[in-house]
C-alpha positions in Angstrom: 108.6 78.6 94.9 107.0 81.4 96.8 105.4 85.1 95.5 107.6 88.1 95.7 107.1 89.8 99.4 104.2 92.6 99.2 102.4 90.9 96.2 99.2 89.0 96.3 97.9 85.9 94.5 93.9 86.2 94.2 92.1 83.2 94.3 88.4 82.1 93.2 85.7 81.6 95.8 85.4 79.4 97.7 88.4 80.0 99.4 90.5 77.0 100.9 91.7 78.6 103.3 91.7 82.0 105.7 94.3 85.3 104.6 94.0 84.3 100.8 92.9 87.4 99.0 89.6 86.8 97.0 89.5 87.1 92.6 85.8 87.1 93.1 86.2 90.2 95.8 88.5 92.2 93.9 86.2 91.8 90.6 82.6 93.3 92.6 85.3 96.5 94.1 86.2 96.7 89.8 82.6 96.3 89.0 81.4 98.9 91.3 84.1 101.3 91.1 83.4 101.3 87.1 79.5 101.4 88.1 79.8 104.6 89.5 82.3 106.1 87.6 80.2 105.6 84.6 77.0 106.6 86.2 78.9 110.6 87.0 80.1 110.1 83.3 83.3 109.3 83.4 85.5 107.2 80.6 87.8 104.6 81.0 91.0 104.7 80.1 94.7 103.3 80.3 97.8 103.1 80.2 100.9 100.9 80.1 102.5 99.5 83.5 105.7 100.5 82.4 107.3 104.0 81.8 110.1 105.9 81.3 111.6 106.7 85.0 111.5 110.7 83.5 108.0 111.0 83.3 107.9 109.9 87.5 111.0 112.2 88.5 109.6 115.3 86.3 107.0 115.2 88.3 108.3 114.2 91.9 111.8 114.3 91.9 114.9 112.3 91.8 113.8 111.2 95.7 111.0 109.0 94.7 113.4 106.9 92.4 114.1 104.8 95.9 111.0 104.0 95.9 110.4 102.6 92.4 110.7 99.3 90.4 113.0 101.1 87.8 115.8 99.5 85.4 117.6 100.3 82.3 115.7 98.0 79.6 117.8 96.6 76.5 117.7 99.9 74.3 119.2 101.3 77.3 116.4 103.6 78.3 115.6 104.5 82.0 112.2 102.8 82.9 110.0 102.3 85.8 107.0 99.9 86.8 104.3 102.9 87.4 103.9 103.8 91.3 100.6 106.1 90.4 98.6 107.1 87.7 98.4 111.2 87.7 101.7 111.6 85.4 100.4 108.8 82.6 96.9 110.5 82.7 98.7 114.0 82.1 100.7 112.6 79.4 98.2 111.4 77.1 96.3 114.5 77.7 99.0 116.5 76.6 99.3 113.9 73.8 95.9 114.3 72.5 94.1 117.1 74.0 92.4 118.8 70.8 90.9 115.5 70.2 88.6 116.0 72.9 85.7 118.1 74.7 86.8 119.4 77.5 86.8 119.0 80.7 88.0 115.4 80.3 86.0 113.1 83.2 88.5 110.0 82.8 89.1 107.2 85.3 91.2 104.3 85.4 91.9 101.1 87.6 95.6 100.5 87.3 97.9 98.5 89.0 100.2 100.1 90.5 104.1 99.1 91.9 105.6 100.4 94.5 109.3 99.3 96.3 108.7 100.0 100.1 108.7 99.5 103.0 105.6 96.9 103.8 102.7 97.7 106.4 98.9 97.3 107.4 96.9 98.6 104.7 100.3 99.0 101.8 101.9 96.4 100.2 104.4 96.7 97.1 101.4 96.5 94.3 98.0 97.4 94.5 94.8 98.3 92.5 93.4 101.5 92.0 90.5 103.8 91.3 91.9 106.8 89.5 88.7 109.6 88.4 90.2 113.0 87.5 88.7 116.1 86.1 90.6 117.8 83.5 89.8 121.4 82.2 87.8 123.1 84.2 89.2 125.5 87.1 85.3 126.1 89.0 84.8 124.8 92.2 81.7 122.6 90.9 84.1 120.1 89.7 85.7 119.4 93.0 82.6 119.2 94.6 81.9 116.7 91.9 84.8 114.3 92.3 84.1 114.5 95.9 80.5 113.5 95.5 81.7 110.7 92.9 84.4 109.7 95.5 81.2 109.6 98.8 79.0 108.0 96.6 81.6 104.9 95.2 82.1 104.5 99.0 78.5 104.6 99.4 77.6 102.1 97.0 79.6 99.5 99.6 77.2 99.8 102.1 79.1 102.4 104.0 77.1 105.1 105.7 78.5 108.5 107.0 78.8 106.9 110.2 81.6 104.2 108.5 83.5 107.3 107.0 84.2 111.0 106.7 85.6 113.1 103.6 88.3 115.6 105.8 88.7 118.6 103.4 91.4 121.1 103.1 93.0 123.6 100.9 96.6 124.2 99.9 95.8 127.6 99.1 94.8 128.4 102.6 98.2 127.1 103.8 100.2 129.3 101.5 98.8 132.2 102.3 99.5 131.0 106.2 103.1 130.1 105.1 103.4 133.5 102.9 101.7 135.9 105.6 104.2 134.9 108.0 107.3 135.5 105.5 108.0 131.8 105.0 111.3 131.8 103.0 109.9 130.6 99.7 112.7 127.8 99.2 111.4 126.5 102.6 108.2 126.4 101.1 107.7 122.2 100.5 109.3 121.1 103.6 106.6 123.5 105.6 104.2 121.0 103.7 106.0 118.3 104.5 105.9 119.0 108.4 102.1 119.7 108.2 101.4 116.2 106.7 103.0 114.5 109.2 101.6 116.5 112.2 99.3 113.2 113.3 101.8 110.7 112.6 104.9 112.3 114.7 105.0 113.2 118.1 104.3 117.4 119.0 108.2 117.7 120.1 109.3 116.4 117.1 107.1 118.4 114.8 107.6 121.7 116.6 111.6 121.0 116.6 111.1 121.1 112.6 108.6 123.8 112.8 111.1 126.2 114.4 113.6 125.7 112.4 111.9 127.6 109.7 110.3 130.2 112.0 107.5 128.5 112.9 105.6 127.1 115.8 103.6 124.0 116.8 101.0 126.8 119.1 100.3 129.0 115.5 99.9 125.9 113.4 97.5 124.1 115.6 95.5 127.4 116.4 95.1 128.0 112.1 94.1 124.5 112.3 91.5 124.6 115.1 90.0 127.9 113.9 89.3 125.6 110.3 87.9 128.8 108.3 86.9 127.7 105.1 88.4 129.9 102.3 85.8 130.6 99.5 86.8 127.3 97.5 85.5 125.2 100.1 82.7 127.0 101.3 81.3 126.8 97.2 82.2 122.7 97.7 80.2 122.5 101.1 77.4 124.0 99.3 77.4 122.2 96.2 77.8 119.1 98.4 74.8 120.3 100.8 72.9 120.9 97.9 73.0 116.9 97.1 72.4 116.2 100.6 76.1 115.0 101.1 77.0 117.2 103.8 77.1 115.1 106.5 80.1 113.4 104.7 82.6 116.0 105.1 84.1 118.5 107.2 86.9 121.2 106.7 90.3 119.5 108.4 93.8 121.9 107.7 95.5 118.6 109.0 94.8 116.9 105.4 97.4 118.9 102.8 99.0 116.1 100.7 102.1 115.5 100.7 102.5 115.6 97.1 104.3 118.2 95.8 102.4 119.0 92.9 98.7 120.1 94.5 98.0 123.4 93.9 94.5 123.9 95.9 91.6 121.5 97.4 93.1 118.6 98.5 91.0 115.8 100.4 91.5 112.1 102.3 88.7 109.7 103.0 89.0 108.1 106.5 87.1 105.7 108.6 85.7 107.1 111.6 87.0 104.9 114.0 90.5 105.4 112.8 91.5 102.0 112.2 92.7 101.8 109.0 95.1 104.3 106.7 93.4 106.6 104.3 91.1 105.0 102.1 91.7 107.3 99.2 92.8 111.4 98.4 93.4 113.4 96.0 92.9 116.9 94.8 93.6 119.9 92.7 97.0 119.6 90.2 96.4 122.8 88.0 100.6 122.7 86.9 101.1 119.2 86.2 99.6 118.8 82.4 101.9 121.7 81.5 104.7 120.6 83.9 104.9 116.9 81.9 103.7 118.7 78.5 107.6 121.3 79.0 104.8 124.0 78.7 102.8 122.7 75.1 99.7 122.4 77.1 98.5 124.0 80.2 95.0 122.9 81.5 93.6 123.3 85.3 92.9 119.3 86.9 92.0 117.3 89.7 91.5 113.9 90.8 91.7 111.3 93.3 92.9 107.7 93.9 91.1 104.7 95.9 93.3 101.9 96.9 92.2 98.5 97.0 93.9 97.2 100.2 92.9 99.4 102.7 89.0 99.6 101.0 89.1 95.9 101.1 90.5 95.5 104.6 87.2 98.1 105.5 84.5 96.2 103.9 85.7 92.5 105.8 85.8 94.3 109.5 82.3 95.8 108.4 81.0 92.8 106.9 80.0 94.2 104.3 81.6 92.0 101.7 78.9 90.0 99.4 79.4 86.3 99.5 80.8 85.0 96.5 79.2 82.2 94.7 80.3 79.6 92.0 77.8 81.5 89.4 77.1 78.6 87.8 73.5 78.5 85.7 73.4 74.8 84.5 75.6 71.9 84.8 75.4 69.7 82.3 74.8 65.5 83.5 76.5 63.4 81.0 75.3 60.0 82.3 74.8 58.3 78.4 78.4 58.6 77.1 76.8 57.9 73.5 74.8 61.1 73.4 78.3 63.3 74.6 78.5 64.5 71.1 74.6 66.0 71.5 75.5 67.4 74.7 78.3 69.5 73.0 76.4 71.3 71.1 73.8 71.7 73.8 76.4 73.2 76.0 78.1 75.7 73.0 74.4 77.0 72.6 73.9 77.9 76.2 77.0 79.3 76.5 76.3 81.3 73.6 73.2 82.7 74.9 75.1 84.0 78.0 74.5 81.4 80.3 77.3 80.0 83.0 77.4 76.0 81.8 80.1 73.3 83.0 79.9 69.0 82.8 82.4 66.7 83.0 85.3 66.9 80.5 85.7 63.0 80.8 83.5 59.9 81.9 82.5 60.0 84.8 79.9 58.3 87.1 76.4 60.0 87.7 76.5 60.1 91.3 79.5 62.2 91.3 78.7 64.2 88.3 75.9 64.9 90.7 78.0 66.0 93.5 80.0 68.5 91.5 76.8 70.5 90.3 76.2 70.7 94.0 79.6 71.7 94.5 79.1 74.4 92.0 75.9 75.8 93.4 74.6 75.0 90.0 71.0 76.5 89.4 69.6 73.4 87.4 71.2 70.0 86.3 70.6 69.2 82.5 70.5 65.8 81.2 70.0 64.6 77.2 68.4 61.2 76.9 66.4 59.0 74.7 62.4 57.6 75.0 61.4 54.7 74.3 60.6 55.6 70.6 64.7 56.9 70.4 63.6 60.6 70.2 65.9 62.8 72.2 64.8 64.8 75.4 66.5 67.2 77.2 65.7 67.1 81.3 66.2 70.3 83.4 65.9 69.9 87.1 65.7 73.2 89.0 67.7 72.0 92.3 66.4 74.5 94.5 62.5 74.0 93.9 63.5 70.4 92.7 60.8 70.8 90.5 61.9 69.2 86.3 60.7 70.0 82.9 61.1 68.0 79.9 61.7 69.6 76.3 63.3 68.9 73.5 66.8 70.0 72.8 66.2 72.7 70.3 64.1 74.4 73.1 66.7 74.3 75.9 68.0 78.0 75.5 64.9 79.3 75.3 63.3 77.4 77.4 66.3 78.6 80.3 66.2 82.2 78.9 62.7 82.8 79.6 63.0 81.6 83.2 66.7 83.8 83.6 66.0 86.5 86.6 63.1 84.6 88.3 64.8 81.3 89.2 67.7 82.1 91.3 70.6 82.5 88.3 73.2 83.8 89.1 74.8 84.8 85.6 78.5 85.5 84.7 81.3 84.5 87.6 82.3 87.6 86.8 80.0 89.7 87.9 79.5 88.0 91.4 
């Protein structure tokens, strides 16, 4: 029996075997994306994987129903497997809004499902960081999603020589489109054009272009001249002002091709261009009232950070920690007689916070042994009796192979006081 085509099985480190996809990996991008996210003050928050399918069409259309997981369940409702975040977050703000201070700094790391077509960097599911601003209209709080969104990249060990922050503005673009009497109707397809400009070749874009009055010539000169309207230019201060400058650069290419942005919008990149965008986002000032049939109506932003293409990045720079077995003390059950000691030994350790494992069943020494060194265990613990039938606890350090003898009431504390200066390595988890 095989996985479903564009879904991943994530297996713990070590693993057996090259093209796997790493538990151990995918917890550290969790444990870093909520590091930062907390650190800007953001919450955590969720929601369920399943919806109705109204809540995705309201806000995109009947066209992105091709593209979904969708099915009527057995009360005969229209559902759908979630393919993003922004509509769930806008619902339970609309839900609950008065409960809360505003602006609203949430984030979420969703799964997300998807039905299309597969490529490098996109499969069917995927993780995601979502961190969206709600309830505030200044500039500030772009500039502060954008700095959350450099410094999360950051905190990988990427420099602004890895990646770049290409910034744009709706805005700017409707006023291009509405200047040059753009029929209003022809509005979204305009956009839609302009978001494909890298990906399709000139002949093709400027076919479409002319069809609604346009040309390739006035859209790439707009684009060359990259003026900053007044939005960006406050976000390229704010941004200077935190020494994150060198991070971004104005880029009309980048204008989502979303139709619910309203203003900035952004895409993070890798300089070298090897890989798709590693996250973008941007303003959605409609969408809370647009989901809400008009109840609530409060300005927002936000962006998404996939894990597939970040963790396709991190490999080809090397910049992915290596995973460990975590594993504080492994317990040496060589006296079968004193198993029932050792149990309560273990549940005390464990207790305490440290990582502990032993052998469920007999076993012999030497390859009780070989599994603490297959665990990259930090010390070996063993429980026997001297000659005068008092119990001992021995803990070998196996690094410094250096062994203390205590009694077994002291073990945790003895351990605890030496946790952070002998090489432990603490909850799997958190490797």
């Amino acid at each position: 029996m095989e996985r479903l085509p564009g879904f991943r099985d994530f297996y713990p480190e070590p693993l057996p075997q090259p093209g796997l996809w790493s538990a151990n990996a995918r917890q550290y991008i969790f444990n870093t994306w909520r590091s930062l996210a907390r650190r800007y003050g953001f919450h955590e928050y969720d929601g369920p994987p399943l919806e109705p399918l109204e809540l995705f069409t309201t806000k995109s259309g009947e066209e992105i129903v091709g593209q979904l997981y969708h099915f009527t369940d057995k009360s005969e409702r229209q559902v759908s497997l979630r393919p993003e975040m922004t509509p769930t977050l806008a619902r339970m703000i609309a839900a609950c809004e008065r409960g809360y201070k505003k602006p609203f700094k949430w984030f979420a790391l969703p799964q997300l499902f998807r039905y299309e077509r597969q490529q490098k960097g996109r499969l069917r599911e995927h993780f995601q960081f979502n961190a969206d601003i709600v309830g505030e209209k200044d500039p500030a709080a772009d500039a502060e999603l954008i700095a959350l969104l450099i410094d999360t990249l950051r905190s990988f060990g990427l420099t602004h020589e890895d990646f770049v922050i290409r910034l744009s503005s709706r805005n700017a673009w409707q006023v291009f489109f509405r200047h040059r009497h753009g029929a209003a109707t022809q509005e979204y397809a305009f956009y839609q054009i302009i978001d494909k400009l890298e990906r399709e070749a000139p002949e093709q874009s400027n076919e479409k272009l002319e069809r609604l009055g346009f040309s390739l010539a006035e859209v790439s000169s707009f684009i060359a001249q990259g003026e900053p309207t007044a939005e960006l230019t406050a976000i390229l201060a704010n941004l200077a002002a935190r020494g994150l400058r060198d991070y971004v650069k104005v880029d009309y290419h980048v204008i989502r091709g979303l139709a619910y942005y309203t203003g900035v919008v952004f895409e993070a990149f890798d300089r070298k261009g090897e890989f798709r965008a590693i996250a973008g986002g941007g303003r959605y000032d409609n969408l809370v009232k647009l989901i809400s049939q008009g109840r609530v109506d409060l300005p927002a932003l936000g962006f998404g950070m996939g894990d597939v293409v970040l963790l396709e990045l991190l490999r080809a720079r090397a910049l992915l920690p290596k995973f460990t077995a975590a594993l504080d003390v492994f317990c040496l059950v060589e006296d079968e007689n004193l198993r029932v000691e050792f149990l309560k030994v273990i549940h005390d350790l464990r207790a305490a916070g440290l990582a502990v494992d032993y052998s469920l069943t007999a076993a012999k020494p030497d390859r009780q042994f070989k599994r603490a060194q297959e665990l990259n265990a930090t010390y070996t613990l063993k429980l026997e009796r001297d000659p005068a039938g008092m119990l001992l606890a021995r803990i070998k350090n196996l690094e410094a192979r250096q062994e203390s003898v205590v009694l077994p009431a002291e073990v945790v504390t003895w351990l605890k006081g030496r946790q952070g200066q002998e090489g432990f390595r603490g909850d799997p988890a958190k490797a």
